[in-house]
C-alpha positions in Angstrom: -87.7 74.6 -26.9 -90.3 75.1 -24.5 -90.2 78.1 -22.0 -89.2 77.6 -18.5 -90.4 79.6 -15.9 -87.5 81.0 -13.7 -89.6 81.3 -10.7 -90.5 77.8 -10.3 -86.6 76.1 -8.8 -86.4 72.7 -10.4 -84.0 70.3 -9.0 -80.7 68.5 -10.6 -82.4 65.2 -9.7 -85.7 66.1 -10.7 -83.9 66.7 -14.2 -82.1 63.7 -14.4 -84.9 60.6 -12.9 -85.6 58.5 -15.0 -89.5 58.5 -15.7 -91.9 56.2 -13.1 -92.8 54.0 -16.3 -89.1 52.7 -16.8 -88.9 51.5 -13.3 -90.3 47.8 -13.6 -87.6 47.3 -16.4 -85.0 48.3 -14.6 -86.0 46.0 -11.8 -86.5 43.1 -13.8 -83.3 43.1 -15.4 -81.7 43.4 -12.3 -83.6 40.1 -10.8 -82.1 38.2 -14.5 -79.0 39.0 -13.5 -78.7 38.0 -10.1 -80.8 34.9 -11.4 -78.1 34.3 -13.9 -75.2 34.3 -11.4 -77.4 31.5 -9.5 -78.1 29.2 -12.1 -74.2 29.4 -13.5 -72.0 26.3 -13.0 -69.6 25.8 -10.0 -65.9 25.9 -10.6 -64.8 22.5 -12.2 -62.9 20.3 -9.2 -59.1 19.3 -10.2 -58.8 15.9 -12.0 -56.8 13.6 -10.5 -53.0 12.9 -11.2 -52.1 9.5 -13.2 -49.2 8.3 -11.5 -47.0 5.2 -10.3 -47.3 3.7 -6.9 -45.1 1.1 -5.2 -46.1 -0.5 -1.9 -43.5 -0.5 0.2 -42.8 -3.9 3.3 -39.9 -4.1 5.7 -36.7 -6.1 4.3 -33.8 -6.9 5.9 -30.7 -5.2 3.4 -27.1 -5.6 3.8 -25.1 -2.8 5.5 -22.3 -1.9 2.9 -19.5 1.1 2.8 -17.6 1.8 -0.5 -14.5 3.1 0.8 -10.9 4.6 -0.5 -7.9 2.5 0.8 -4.2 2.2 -0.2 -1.4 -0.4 -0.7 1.4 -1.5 1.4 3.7 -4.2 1.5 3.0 -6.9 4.5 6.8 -6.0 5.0 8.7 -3.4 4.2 12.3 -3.7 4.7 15.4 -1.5 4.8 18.2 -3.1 3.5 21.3 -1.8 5.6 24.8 -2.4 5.9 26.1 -3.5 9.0 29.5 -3.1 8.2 31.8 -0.2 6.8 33.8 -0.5 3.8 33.7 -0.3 0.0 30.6 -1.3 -2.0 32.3 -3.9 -4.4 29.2 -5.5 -6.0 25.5 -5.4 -6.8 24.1 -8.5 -7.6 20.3 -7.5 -8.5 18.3 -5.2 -10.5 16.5 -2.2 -9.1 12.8 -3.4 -9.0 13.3 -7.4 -9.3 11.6 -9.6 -7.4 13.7 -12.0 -5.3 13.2 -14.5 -2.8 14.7 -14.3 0.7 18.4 -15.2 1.4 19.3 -14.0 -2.4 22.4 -11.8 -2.7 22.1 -8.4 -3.3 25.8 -6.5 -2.7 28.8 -7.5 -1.7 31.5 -5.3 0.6 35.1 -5.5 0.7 35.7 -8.2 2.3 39.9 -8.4 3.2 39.7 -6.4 5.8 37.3 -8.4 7.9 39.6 -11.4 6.5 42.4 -10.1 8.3 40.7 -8.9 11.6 39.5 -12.5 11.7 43.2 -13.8 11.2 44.4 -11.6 13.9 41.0 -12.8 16.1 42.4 -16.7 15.4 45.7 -15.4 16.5 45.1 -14.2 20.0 42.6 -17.0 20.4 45.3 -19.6 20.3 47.6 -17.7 22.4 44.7 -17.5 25.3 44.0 -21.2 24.6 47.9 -22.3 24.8 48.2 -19.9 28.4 45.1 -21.7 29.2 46.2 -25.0 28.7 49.8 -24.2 30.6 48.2 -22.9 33.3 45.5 -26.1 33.7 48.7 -28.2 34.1 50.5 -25.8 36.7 47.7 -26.3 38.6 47.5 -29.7 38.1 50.8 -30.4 39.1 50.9 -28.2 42.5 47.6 -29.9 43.9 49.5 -32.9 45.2 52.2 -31.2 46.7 50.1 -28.8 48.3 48.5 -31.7 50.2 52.0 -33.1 51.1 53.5 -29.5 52.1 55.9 -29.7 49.6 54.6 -26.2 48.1 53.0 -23.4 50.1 49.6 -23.0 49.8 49.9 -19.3 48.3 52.0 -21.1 45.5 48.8 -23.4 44.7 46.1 -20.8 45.2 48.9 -18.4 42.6 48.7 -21.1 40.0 44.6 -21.5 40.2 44.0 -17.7 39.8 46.6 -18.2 36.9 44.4 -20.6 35.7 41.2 -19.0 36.1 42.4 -15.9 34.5 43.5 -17.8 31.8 40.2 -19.3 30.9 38.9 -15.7 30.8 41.1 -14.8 28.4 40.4 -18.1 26.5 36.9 -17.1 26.1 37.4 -13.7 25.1 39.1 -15.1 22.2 36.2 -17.1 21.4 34.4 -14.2 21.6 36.6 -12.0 18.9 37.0 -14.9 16.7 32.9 -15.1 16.6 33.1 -11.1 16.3 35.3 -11.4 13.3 33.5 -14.0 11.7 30.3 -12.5 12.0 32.0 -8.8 10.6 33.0 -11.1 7.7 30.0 -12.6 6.8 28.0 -9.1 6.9 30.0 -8.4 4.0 27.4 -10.1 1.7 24.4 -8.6 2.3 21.1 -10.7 1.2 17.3 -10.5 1.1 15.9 -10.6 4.2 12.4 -11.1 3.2 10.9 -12.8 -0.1 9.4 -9.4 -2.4 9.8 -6.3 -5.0 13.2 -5.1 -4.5 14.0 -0.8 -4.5 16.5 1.8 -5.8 19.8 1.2 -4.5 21.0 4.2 -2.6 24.2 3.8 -3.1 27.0 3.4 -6.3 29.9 0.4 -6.7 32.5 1.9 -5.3 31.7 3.9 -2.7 32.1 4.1 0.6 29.4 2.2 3.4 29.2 3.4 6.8 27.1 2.4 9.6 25.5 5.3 10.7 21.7 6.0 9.8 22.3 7.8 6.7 25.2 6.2 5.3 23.8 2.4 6.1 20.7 2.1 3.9 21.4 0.3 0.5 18.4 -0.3 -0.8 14.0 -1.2 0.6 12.4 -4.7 -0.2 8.4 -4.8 -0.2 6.9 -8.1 0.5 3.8 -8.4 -2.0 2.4 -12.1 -0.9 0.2 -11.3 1.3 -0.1 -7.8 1.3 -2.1 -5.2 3.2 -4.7 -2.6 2.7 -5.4 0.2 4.8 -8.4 1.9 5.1 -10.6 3.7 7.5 -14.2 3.9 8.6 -16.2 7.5 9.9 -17.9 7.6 12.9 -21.2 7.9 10.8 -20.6 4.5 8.7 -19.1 2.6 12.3 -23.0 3.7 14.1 -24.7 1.6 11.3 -22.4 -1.5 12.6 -23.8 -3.4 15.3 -22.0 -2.7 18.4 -21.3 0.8 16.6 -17.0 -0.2 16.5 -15.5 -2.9 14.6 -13.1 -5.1 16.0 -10.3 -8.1 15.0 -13.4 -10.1 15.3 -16.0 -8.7 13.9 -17.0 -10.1 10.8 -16.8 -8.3 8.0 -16.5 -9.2 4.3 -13.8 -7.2 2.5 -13.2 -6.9 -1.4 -11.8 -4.7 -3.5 -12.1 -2.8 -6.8 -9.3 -2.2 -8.6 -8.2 1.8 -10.6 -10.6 0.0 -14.3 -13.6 -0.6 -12.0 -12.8 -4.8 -12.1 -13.5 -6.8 -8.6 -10.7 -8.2 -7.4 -10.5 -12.3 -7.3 -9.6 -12.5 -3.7 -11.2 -11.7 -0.3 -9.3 -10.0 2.4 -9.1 -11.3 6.0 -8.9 -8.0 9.1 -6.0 -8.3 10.1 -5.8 -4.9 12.2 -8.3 -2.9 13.9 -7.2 0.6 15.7 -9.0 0.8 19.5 -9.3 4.6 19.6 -11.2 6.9 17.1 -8.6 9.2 15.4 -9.3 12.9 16.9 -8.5 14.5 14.3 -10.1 13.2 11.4 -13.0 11.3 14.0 -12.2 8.1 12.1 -11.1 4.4 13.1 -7.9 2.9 11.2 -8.4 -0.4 10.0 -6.2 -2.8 8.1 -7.0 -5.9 5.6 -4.6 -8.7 4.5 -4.6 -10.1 0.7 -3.0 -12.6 -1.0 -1.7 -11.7 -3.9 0.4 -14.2 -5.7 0.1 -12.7 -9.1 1.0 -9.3 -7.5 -1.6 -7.2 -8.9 -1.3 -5.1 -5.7 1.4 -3.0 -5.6 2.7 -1.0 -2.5 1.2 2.6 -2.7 -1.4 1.5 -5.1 -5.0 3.3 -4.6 -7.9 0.9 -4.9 -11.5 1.1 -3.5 -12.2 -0.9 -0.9 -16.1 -2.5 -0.2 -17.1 -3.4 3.1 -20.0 -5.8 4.4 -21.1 -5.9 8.2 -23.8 -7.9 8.1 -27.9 -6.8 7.6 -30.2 -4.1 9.1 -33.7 -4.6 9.7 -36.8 -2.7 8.9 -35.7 -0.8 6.3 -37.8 -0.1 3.2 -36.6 0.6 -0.1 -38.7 3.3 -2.8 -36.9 3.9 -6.3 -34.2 6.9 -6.0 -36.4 9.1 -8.0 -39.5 8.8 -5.6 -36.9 10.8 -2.9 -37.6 14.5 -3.0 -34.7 16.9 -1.6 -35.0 19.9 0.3 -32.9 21.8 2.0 -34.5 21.2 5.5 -35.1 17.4 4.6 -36.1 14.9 2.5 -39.2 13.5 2.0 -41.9 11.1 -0.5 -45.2 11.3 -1.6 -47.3 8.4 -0.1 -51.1 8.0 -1.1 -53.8 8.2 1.5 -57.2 6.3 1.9 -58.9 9.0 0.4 -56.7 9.0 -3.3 -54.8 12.2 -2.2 -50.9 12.8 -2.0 -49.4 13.6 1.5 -46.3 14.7 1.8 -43.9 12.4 4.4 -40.6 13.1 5.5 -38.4 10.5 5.7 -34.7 9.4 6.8 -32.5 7.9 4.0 -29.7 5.7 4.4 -27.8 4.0 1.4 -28.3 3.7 -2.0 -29.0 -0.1 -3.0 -28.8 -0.5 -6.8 -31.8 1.8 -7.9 -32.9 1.7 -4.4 -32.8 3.8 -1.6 -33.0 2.6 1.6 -35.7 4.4 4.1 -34.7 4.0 7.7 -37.7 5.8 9.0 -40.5 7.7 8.1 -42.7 5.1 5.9 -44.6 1.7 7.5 -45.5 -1.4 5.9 -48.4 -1.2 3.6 -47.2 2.3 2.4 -47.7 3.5 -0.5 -45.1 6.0 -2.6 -45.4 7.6 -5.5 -42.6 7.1 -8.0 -43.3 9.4 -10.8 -45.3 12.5 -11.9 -43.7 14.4 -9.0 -43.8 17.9 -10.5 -47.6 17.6 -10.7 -47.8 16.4 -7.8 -48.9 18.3 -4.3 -50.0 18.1 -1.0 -53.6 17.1 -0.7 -53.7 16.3 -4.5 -56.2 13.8 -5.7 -54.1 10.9 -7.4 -55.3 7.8 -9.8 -52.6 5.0 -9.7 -51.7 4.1 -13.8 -51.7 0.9 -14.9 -48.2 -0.8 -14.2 -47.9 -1.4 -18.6 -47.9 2.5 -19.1 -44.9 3.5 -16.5 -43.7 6.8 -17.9 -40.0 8.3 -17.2 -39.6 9.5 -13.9 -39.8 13.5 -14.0 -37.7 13.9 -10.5 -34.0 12.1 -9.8 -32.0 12.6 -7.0 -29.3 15.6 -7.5 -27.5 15.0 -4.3 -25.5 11.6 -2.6 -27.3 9.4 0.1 -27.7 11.3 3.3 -25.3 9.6 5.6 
């Protein structure tokens, strides 16, 4: 170790710098360095995104509503009595089908036999006063023109008369009365349909009033109605935004195993005020139905045409992207990038949903590869032989 003299002060940095002949080393290697940064590669640009493209041109697509709607008879009828008395017969099966005028129960019918006797009765005694009073009348009008009779005595005998006839045509009137009492006794079909439960047992006891009257409810079946109702959303895609008794619409049903019903139905019933309450319109269709497939209280869906709308493009449900604020597509720009375009959906048609705005003709939406996909993105449209599964479907229903 060489001696240091304690009287000299020597510096930390003196101690510690490096020697003047390392310098140029140090500085070169600094200059390679920075020279290396220079000369290294730039970061490697994104490739593009192989996906599927559809161009996209206006078309005119029918406006259709799938709809519930339930069953009721063109007619349904209470069967009541009009008379009182005892329920002697039943002439049907609950649930047969019978045409009108067919006999269904039978009431006791001797008292209304005797009230009609009695009716007969007091009829011929009003038509025998009648008839005795026509000739006292007849005979006094002479006399009374020769003043053989006073003229109160002829004017006696025509009130006798007149009064008589009254009485004669109350008769009529009773005997009609009974008659008609009598004939309610058998109690018939009054429409052509599916007959009920009978309310009421043989043997006991009919009344007129409303509880004690009803026997039994027929349902006419041929033709037979549908009700159903459209919401103020569905009745603004309609042209005149209401439907009518003569707007045209095509109505069809599908049946509870998914199968089309054969026949068409005819409107037959169209409410004019929006239901406050539910903000709907009431509508009703007619059917025929002659091998009565449809069935009062029945459930069925009911499909609803009203014509075509205009301008409306259709992209493959998958290309539709949901968010919670809306929905949107990806369309490709001149440049081969994806940019994001929000859209307004309307119904689904097939594998199609229908764009009602948002898109133009000559568009062009991607269809797949939409969880690679971003705004500003550069794309490569694939060949239309390679068309991979679509990585994106639709989770929700049609915005309406």
């Amino acid at each position: 170790m060489l001696p240091i003299d304690r009287q000299t002060p020597v510096s930390h940095r003196a101690l510690f710098a490096p020697p003047l002949t390392c310098l140029p080393a140090i500085i070169v290697a600094v200059l390679l360095i920075a020279c290396g940064k220079e000369s290294a590669p730039s970061a490697a640009a994104p490739a593009p995104i192989s996906v599927h493209v559809v161009k996209v041109e206006p078309k005119s697509v029918p406006i259709r509503f799938n709809i519930p709607g339930q069953v009721e008879g063109s007619k349904e009828v209470e069967v009541r009595a009009r008379v009182s008395g005892i329920l002697q017969k039943q002439f049907y099966k609950e649930g047969d089908t019978v045409r009108e005028g067919a006999p269904l129960f039978a009431i006791d019918r001797a008292p209304f036999e005797v009230a009609l006797a009695q009716a007969k009765g007091q009829f011929a005694q009003a038509k025998a006063q009648a008839d005795q009073t026509h000739r006292e009348e007849t005979r006094l009008q002479p006399l009374v023109a020769e003043r053989a009779v006073s003229r109160k005595e002829y004017d006696d005998a025509t009130s006798a008369r007149q009064l008589a006839e009254a009485s004669l045509q109350q008769g009529t009137a009773a005997v009609r009365q009974a008659e008609l009492n009598l004939s309610y006794t058998a109690v018939n079909a009054p429409v052509a349909g599916i007959t009920g439960r009978a309310t009421h047992s043989v043997g006991t006891l009919i009344t007129t009033d409303a509880n004690g009257s009803l026997l039994t409810t027929i349902n006419q079946l041929t033709p037979i109605w549908v009700r159903f109702s459209l919401a103020e959303s569905d009745l603004a895609k309609i042209p005149g935004g209401r439907v009518g008794r003569d707007t045209p619409l095509e109505v069809q049903l599908v049946l509870g195993d998914g199968v089309p019903y054969a026949g068409k139905g005819r409107l037959n019933f169209a409410a004019t005020a929006i239901d406050t309450r539910l903000g709907t319109q009431q509508l009703r269709a007619e059917f025929d139905n002659p091998r009565e497939q449809l069935l009062p209280g029945q459930f069925v869906k009911v499909s609803i045409g009203a014509g075509h709308r205009d301008n409306v493009f259709l992209v493959p449900q998958t290309a539709v992207v949901q968010t919670e604020k809306a929905n949107l597509v990806f369309v490709v720009d001149d440049q081969g990038r994806a940019q994001a375009q929000t859209v307004q959906t309307g119904d689904w048609i097939g594998a199609d949903w229908a764009i009602v705005a948002g898109l133009k003709a000559g568009d062009r939406v991607i269809v797949d590869n939409l969880l690679k996909v971003r705004p500003g993105a550069p794309v490569t449209e694939a060949p239309a032989a390679a068309a991979t599964t679509p990585a994106v479907a639709p989770s929700a229903a049609p915005a309406k």
